[in-house]
C-alpha positions as CSV (number, residue, x, y, z in Angstrom):
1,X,-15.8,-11.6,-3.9
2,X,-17.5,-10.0,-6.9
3,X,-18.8,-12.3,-9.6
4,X,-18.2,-10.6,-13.3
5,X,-21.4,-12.2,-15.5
6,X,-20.6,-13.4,-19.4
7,X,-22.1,-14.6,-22.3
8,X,-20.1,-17.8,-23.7
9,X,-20.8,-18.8,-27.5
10,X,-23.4,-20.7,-27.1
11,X,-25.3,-17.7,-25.3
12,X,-25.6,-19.2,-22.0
13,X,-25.2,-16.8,-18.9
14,X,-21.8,-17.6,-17.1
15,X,-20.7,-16.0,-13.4
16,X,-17.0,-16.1,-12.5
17,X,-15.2,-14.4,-10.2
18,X,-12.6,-11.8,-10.7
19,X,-9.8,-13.7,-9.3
20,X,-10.7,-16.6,-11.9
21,X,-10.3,-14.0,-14.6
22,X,-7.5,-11.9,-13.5
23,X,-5.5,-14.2,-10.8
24,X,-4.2,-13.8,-7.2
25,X,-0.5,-12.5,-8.7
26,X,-2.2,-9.7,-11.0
27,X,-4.5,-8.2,-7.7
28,X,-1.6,-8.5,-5.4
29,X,0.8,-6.3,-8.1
30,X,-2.1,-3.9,-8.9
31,X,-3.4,-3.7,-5.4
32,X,0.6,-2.6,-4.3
33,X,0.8,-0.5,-7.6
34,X,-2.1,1.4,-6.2
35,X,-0.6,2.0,-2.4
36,X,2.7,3.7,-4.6
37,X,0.6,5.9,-6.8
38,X,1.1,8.7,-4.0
39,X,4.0,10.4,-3.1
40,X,3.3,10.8,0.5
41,X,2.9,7.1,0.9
42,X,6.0,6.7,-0.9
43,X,7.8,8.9,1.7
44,X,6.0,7.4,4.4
45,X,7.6,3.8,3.2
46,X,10.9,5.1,3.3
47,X,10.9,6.8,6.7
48,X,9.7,3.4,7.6
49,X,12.8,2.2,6.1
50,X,15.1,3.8,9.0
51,X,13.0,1.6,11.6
52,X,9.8,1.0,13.2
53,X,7.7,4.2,13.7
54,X,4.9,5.4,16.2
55,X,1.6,7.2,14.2
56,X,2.8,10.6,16.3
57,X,6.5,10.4,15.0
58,X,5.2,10.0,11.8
59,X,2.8,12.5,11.7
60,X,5.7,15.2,12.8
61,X,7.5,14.1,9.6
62,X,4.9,14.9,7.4
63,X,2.4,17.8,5.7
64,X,-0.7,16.3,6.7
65,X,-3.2,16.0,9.0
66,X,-4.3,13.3,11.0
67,X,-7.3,11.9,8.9
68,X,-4.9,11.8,5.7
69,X,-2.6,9.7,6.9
70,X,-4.7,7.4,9.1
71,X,-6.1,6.9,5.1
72,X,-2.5,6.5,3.6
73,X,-1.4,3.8,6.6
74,X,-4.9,2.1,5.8
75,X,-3.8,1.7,2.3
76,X,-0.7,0.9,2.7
77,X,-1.4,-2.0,5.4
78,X,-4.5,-3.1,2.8
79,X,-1.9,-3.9,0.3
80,X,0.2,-5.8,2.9
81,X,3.3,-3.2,2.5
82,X,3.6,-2.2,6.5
83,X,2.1,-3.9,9.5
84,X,1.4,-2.3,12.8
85,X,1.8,-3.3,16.3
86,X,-0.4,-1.8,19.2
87,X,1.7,-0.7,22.5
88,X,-0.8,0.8,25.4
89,X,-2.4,3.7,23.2
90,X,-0.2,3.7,20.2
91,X,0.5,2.3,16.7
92,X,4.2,1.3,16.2
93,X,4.2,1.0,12.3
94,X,6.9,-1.7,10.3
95,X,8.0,-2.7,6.7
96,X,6.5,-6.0,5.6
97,X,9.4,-6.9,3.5
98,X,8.5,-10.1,3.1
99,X,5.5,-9.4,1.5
100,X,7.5,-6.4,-1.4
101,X,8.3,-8.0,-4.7
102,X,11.7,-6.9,-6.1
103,X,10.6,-4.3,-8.3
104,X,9.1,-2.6,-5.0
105,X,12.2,-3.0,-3.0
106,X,14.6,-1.7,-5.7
107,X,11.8,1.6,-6.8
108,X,11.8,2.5,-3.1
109,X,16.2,2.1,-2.6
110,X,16.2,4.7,-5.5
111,X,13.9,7.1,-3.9
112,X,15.3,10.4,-2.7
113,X,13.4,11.6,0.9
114,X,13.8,15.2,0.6
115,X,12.6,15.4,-3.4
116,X,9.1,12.4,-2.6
117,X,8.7,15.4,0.3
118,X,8.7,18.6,-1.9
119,X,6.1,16.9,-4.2
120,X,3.8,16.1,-0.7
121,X,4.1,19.4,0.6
């Protein structure tokens, strides 16, 4: 946890921490915010909407290499949008739906597959 240092009025030195200031709600919203911000994430979300997918089918369906979207899965899972199960050698990746707010669910039942895959290619 990172402490954020301030000066009150009386000039004494005060540490709080960021979730004091800027509360569990607000980091949770930006921290998803961030995992949307790019459009291959945003098509990987939605292929996950079809079902539960392997790293290998996923990797078929998309422009990029290996070490891209091991990043994009990392930051998708860090911001608690998709979970992953291991099987033998492989990652079977899933929607945490319970986890989307409502404004995520309804952004990503708009979203058009073939257009969020021209703009990653």
């Amino acid at each position: 946890m990172k402490l954020v240092i301030q000066v009150n009025q009386t000039n004494r030195i005060m540490a709080t921490s960021k979730e004091y200031l800027y509360g569990k709600q607000a980091r949770k919203t930006s921290r998803i915010a961030d995992a949307l911000s790019h459009p291959a994430r945003l098509v990987i979300l939605q292929q996950l909407q079809k079902g539960d997918q392997t790293f290998s089918h996923i990797l078929e369906s998309h422009p990029l290499n290996r070490a891209s979207l091991s990043q994009h899965l990392r930051t998708l899972r860090l911001a608690g949008l998709i979970d992953y199960t291991t099987y033998g050698t492989s990652n079977h990746y899933t929607l945490n739906y319970d986890y989307y707010p409502q404004w995520v669910k309804m952004m990503l039942s708009g979203l058009n597959h073939s257009e969020a895959l021209s703009i990653v290619a």
